[in-house]
N, C-alpha and C positions, 0 to 999 in steps of 0.2 A: 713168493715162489720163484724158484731158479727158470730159468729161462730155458726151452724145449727145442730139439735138434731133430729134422724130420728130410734125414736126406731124399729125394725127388729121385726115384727110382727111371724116372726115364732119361737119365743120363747112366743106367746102368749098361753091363754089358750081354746084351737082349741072347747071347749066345751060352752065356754062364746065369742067366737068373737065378740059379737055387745056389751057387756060390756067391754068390755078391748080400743074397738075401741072409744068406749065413755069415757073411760078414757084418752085415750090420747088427744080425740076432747078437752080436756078443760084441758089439761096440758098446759105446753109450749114448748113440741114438736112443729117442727117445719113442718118436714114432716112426713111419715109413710111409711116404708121399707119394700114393698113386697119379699119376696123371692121366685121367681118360679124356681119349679127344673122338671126336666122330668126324673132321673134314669139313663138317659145315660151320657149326660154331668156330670153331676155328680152321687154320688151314693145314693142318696135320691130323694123321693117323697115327692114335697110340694103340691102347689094348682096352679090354672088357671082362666078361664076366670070366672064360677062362681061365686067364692071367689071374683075376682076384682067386677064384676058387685055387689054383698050383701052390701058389705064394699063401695064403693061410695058413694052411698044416705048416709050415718052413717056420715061421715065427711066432714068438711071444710077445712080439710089441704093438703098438696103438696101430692101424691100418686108418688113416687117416687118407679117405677119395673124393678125389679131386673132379668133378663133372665139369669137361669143358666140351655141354655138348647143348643140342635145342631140344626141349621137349623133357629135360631133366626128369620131371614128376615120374613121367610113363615108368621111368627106371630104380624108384627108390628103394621099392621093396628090394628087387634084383642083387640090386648090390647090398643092400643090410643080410641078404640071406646067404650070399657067398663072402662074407664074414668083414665087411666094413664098418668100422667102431662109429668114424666122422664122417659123414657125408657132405659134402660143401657143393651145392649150387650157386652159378653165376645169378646177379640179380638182372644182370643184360639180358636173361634166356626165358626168365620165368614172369609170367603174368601177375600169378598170384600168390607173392611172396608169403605173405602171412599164412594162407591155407598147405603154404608146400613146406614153412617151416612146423606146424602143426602135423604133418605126415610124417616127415623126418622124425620124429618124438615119439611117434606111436609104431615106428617101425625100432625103436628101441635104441636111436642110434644119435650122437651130438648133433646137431642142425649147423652148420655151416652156411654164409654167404662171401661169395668174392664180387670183386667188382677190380674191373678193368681200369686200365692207369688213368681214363680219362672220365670215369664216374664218381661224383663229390661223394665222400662218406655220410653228408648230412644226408644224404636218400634215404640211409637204413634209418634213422632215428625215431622214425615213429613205431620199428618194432623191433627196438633195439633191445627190449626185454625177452623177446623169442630168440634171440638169436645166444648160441652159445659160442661162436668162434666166427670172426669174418677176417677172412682172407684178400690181402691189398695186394693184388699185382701190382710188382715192379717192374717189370717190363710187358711188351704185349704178348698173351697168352699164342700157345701153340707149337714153341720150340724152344729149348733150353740155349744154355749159352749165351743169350741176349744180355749187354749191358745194363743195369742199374741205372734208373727213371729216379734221381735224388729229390724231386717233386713228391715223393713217396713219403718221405721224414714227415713235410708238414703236414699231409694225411692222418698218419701215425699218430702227434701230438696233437690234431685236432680229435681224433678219434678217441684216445690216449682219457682227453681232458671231458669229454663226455661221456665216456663210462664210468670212470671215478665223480664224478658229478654225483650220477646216479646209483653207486653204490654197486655194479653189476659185475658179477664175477667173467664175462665173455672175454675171450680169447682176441690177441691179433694175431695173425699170423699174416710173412712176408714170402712171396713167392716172386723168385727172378732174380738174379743175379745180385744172389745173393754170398758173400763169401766173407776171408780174414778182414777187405781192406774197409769195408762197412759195417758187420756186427757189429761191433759197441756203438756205435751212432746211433742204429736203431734201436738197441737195446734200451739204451738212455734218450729215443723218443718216445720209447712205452710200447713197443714189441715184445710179445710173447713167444711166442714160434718160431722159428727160422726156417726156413726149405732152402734146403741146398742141393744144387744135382749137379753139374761142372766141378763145382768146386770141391763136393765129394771123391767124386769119381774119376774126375780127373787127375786127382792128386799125387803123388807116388808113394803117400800110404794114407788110404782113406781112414782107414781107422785114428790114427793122429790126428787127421783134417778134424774127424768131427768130436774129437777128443780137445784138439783149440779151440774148436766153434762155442762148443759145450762149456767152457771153462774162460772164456771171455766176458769182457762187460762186468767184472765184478764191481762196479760203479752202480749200479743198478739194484745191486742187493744192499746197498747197506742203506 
């Protein structure tokens, strides 16, 4: 499978959201990277249930949301019902992983896990069959822009090498500074997803940006 482009909307321009969301509706993005922050789990404020409900009607692509918040569970329905496909909770936030990815599924929606630059990938392993997408922070969660944490790679290929192990079709995905000068490394350690928000948006034609992003790494396909 080609590798998936989910530019991180909170590097958008929070004053044109339904233009920017429309630029991505007809790029070749593939999903669209909510970042929800509440201040406590991390030390920034993004957006919520609003924000998801605006942005839906606006697109046709995967709404892939991002919870970097405490208490995740309280909010799953929430968000599946104002129209998030993926839902990914941190495994730093939640008690009861297994029971919160079981909810996740019955609210109809992918089950996601992330974990922070400083927690070993071997933690999810024993439900590594629940999970359909986990999410490796690259740099520390709560504000875009941050450099690239290259401790990340060997994550990757250790993660990489134990899903294929196990025959498991689950997702990686890479959040944080993430852009041209690193995609195909991580591609070629066994990344799936890419989030990009700088390097999107920053760019001076974002649709190009994720038109390279998308179309790089062809080492990985063959």
């Amino acid at each position: 499978m080609k590798h998936l482009i989910a530019p991180s909307i909170l590097a958008a321009d929070f004053a044109h959201m339904g233009r920017d969301i429309k630029m991505l509706d007809e790029s070749q993005a593939d999903w669209i990277h909510i970042d929800v922050m509440d201040g406590r789990f991390v030390p920034n404020i993004s957006f919520g249930f609003p924000v998801m409900k605006a942005i839906k009607p606006l697109s046709n692509k995967v709404m892939d949301c991002h919870l970097m918040i405490v208490e995740p569970e309280k909010y799953i329905q929430q968000f599946a019902d104002f129209g998030a496909d993926i839902i990914t909770i941190h495994y730093e936030a939640s008690h009861h992983l297994h029971r919160a990815m079981q909810a996740l599924k019955d609210c109809g929606v992918q089950a996601g896990v992330a974990l922070n630059p400083h927690t070993p990938v071997s933690l999810l392993f024993d439900i590594l069959e629940e999970i359909d997408l986990v999410c490796l922070m690259s740099v520390n969660p709560g504000f875009g822009g941050q450099k690239f944490i290259y401790s990340t790679l060997q994550k990757v290929r250790t993660l990489r090498a134990e899903i294929d192990r196990r025959n498991l079709s689950t997702k990686i995905e890479i959040d944080g500074g993430v852009g041209l000068h690193n995609a195909e490394a991580l591609l070629q350690a066994g990344a799936d997803v890419l989030v990009a928000g700088s390097a999107v948006f920053k760019a001076d034609d974002p649709k190009k940006m994720i038109e390279s992003l998308k179309n790089i790494g062809q080492l990985k396909q063959l």
